[in-house]
N, C-alpha and C positions, 0 to 999 in steps of 0.2 A: 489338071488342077481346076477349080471352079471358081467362076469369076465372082469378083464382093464389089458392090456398089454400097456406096456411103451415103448416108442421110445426115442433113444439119438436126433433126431430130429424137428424139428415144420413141418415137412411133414405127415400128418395126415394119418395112412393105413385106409384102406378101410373095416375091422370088426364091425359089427353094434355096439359094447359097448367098442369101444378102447378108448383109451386116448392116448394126447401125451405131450411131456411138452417140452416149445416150448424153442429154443436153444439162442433164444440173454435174455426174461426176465425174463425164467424159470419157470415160472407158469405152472402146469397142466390144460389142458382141455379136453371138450369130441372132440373126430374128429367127431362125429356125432350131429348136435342143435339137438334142442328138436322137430321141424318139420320133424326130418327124413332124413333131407339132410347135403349131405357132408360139413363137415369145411373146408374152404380155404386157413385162416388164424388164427393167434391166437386172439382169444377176447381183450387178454388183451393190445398188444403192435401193434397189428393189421399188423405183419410182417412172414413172411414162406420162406421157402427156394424152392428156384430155379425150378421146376423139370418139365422141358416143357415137353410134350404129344408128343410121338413119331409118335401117328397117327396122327397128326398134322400139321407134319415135323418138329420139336424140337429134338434135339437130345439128350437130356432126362441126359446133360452130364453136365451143367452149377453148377445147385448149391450153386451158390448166393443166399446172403440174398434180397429179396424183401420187399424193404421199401415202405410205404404208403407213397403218394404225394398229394394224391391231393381225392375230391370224386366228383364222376357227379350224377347227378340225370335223369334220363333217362324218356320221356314222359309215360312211364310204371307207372312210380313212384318210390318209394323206391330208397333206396341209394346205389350205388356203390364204392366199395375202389378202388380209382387205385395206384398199385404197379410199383416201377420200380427197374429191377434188378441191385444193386452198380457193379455188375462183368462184364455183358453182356449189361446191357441198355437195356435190354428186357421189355417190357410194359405188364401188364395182370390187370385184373380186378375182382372181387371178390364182389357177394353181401353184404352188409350188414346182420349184425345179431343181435335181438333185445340183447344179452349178450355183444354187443359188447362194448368195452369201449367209453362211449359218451364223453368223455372230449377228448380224443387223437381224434374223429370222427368232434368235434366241432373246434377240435383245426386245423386240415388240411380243414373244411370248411372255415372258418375268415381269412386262410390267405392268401390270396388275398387284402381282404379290408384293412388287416392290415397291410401289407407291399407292394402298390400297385405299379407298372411301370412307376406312373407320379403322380405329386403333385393334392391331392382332389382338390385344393383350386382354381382350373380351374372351378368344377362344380357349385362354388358362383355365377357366372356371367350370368351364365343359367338361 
């Protein structure tokens, strides 16, 4: 069996069989998917905390919760979260993961259509 050390935050460490239990919905997860690659966020609320890359130029100090806004889909394919920091306004992005929670993924894709900039009822007359 492989050992899981716990973190007080949704900043997932870097140990192949961690876990972390993410700080705004509380749910445990692996910081590791099942592909092998790093988690970025939490599956379940699809949010992590702040911690820009100093090799980056981040200064690795912020901390903020990053909330999902919005998801692009890139000529690659597959889907992207993008997050934005409530403290700093900071922009980051984050693949998708097949565990991820698809209702909060479908929910920040619809809403656009569903809450859109100008009334639909322009596109009758097209």
């Amino acid at each position: 069996m492989s050992s899981t050390s716990r973190t007080p935050s949704s900043s997932p460490s870097t140990a192949p069989h961690s876990a972390f239990s993410c700080a705004w919905c509380g749910r445990t997860a692996s910081a590791v998917t099942d592909d092998g690659t790093r988690r970025h966020h939490c599956p379940s609320c699809l949010q992590f905390r702040h911690l820009p890359d100093p090799a980056e130029g981040g200064s690795g100090d912020c901390r903020g919760r990053m909330s999902p806004i919005a998801v692009a889909v890139p000529r690659t394919g597959g889907w992207m979260v993008i997050h934005r920091c409530v403290r700093c306004d900071g922009l980051a992005s984050s693949p998708t993961r097949a565990d991820d929670n698809q209702l909060v993924l479908m929910r920040l894709a619809v809403r656009p259509l569903a809450q859109p900039p100008f009334p639909l009822e322009a596109f009758g007359d097209l």
